[in-house]
C-alpha positions in Angstrom: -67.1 82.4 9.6 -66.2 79.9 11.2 -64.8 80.1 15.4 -62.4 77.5 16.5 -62.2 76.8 20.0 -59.8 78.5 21.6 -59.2 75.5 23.9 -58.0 72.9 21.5 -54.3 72.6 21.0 -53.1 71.8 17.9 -52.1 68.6 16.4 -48.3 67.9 16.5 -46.9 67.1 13.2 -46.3 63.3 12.7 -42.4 63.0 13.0 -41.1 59.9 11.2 -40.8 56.1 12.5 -37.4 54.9 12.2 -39.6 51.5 11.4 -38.4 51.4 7.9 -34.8 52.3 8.5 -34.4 49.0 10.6 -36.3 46.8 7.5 -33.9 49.0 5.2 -31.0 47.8 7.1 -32.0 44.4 7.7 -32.7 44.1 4.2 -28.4 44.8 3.5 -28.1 42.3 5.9 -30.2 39.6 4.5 -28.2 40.4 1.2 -24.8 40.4 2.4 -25.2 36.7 4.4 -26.8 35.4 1.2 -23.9 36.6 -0.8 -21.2 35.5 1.8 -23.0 32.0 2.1 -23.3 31.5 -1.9 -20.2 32.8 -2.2 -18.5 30.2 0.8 -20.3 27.6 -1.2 -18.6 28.1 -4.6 -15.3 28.5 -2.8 -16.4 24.9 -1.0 -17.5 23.1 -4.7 -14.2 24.3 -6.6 -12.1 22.9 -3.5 -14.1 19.9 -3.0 -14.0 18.9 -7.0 -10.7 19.7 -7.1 -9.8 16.9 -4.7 -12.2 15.1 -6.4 -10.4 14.8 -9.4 -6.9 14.4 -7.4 -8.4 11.6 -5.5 -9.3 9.9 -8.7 -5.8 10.8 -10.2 -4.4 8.7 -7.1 -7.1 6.0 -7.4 -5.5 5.4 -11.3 -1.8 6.0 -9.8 -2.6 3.1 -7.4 -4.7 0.6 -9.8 -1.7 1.0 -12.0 0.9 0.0 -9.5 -0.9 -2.6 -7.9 -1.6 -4.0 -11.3 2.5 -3.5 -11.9 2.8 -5.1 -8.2 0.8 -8.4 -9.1 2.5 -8.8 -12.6 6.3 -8.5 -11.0 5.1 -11.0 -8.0 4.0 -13.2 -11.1 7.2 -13.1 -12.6 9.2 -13.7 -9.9 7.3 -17.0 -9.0 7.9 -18.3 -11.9 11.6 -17.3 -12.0 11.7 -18.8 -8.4 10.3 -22.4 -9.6 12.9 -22.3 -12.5 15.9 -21.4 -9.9 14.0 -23.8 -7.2 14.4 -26.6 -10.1 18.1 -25.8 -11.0 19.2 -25.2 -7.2 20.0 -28.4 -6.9 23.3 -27.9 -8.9 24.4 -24.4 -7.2 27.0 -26.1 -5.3 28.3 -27.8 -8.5 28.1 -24.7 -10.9 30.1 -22.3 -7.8 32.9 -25.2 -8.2 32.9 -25.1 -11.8 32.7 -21.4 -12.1 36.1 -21.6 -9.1 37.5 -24.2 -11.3 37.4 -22.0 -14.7 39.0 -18.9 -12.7 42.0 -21.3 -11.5 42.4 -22.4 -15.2 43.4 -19.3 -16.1 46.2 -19.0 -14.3 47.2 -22.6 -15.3 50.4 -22.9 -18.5 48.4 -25.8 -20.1 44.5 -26.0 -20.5 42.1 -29.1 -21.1 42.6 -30.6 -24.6 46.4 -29.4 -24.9 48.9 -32.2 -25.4 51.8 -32.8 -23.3 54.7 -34.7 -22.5 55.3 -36.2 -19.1 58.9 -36.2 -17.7 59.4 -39.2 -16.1 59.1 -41.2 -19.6 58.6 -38.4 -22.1 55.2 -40.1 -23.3 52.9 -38.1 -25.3 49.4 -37.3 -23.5 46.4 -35.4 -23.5 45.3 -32.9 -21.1 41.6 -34.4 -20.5 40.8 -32.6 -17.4 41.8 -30.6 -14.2 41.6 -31.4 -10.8 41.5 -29.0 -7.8 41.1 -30.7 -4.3 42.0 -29.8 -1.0 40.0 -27.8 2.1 39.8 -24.5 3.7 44.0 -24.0 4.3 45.4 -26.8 1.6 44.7 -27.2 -1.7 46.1 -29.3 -4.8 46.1 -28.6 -8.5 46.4 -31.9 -10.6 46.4 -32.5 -14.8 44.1 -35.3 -15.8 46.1 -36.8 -18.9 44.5 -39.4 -21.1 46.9 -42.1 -22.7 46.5 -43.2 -26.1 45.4 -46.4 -25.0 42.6 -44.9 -23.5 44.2 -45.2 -20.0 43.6 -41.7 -17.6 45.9 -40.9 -14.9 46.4 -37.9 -12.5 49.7 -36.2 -12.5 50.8 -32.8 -10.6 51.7 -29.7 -13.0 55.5 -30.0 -12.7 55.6 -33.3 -14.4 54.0 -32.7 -17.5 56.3 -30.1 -20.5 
């Protein structure tokens, strides 16, 4: 038989380190910032491709109007160079076009024929005359004799 020492204390029992409860816990940490940062990346790729492919739905929108824009501005050049050429006659065509609405309200019109009262003669009505300026104006009948001869006469001469 064995004596032990009566002087020796005995050994404490080991109590646990908390050592691998902190790696344990760092460990969920490590996992949750990987999954928040994977997970604010996908969130980042669908947003950013989503304006990608709206940006390029623009880009199209806007190559189609500018396209639109340059054919228009092509067209209306050449529709100003044919007015440019004819704008020479824009005073004469308003007169006509004022001359036709007066004839309307006229009894006898251009190619009717006509007898003048002072001597009865038969005539022609060849053409119509307006004259006059911002607060007169005159109305005349331009009647063509059969000898070829043209004369203007005022509207209550002619039956």
């Amino acid at each position: 038989m064995e004596e032990t020492p009566i002087n020796t204390t005995p050994t404490p029992a080991p109590t646990p380190t908390p050592e691998p409860a902190q790696k344990k816990s760092k460990w969920y940490l490590w996992v949750l910032a990987f999954l928040i940062i994977a997970s604010y990346g996908t969130i980042m790729y669908v947003f950013f491709s989503d304006v990608k492919k709206s940006l390029a739905d623009t880009n199209e929108k806007l190559l189609k109007e500018q396209k639109d824009n340059s054919r228009c501005n092509y067209v209306r050049d050449s529709l100003f160079r044919e007015v440019k050429s004819l704008s020479t006659y824009k005073a004469l065509t308003k007169a006509m076009i004022q001359r036709d609405e007066a004839l309307g309200f006229l009894k006898y019109k251009i190619g009717d024929f006509v007898y003048l009262k002072r001597d009865s003669s038969h005539v022609v009505v060849s053409d119509v005359v307006f004259g006059g300026s911002k607060y007169e104006y005159y109305v005349k009948y331009k009647v063509l004799y059969k000898d070829s001869k043209t004369e203007e006469v005022l509207p209550e001469l002619v039956y």
